[in-house]
C-alpha positions as CSV (number, residue, x, y, z in Angstrom):
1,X,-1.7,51.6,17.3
2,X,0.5,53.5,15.5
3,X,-0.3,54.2,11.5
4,X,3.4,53.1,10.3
5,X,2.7,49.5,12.3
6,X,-0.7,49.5,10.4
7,X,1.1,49.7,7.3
8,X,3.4,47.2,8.0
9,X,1.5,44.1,9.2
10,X,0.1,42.9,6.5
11,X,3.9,42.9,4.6
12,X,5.0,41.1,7.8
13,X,2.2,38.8,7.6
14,X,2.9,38.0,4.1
15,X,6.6,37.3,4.5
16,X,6.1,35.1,7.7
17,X,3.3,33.2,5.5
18,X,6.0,32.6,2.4
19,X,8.4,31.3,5.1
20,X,6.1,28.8,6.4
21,X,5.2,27.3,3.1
22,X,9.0,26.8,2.6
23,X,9.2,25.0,5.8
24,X,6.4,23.2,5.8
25,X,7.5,22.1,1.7
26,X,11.4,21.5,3.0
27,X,9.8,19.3,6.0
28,X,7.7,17.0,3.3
29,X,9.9,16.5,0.6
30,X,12.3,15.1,3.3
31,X,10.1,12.7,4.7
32,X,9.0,11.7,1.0
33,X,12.8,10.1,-0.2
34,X,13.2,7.3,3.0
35,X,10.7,5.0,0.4
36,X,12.6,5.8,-2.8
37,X,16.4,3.8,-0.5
38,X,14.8,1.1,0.9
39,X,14.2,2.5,4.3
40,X,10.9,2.3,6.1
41,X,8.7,5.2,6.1
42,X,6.3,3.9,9.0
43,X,9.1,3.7,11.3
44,X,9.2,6.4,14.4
45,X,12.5,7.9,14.5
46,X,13.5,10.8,16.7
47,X,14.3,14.0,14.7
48,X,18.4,15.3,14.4
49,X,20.2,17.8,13.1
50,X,19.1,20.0,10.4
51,X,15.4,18.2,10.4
52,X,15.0,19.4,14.2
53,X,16.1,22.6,13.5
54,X,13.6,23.1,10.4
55,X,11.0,21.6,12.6
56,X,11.4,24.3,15.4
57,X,11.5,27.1,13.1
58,X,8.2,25.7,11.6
59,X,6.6,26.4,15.0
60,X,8.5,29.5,15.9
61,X,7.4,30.7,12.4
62,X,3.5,29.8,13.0
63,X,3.7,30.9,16.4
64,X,5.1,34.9,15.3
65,X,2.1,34.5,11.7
66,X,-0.7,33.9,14.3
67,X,0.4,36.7,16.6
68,X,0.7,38.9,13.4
69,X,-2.7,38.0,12.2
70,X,-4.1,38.3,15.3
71,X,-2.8,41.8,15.5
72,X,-3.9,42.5,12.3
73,X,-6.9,41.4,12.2
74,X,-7.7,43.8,15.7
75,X,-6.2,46.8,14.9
């Protein structure tokens, strides 16, 4: 591996991590307000718009963090 990638995996790895914990904080604090206007919050409903597209990029996100770490952690 080359030394420049060895330098720069662990900064990758950190900015993929942040990202994540913004998704995954986005994703909650949506979920949390159906209580506060009356609306059920045990109810199944199929994810739209924006919420489906935060919801993908959480698992694109993880997907490229593990691969990072992976080559990290082997290098």
């Amino acid at each position: 591996m080359p030394t420049w990638l060895k330098h720069i995996l662990p900064a990758v790895q950190i900015g993929l991590s942040v990202v994540v914990i913004i998704l995954i904080l986005v994703q909650s604090k949506g979920s949390g307000l159906s209580g506060v206007f009356g609306g059920e919050g045990n109810v199944y409903q199929t994810k739209r718009g924006a919420e489906k597209v935060i919801f993908i990029a959480t698992i694109v996100f993880l997907i490229l963090f593990f691969g990072v770490a992976f080559l990290n952690a082997y290098r």
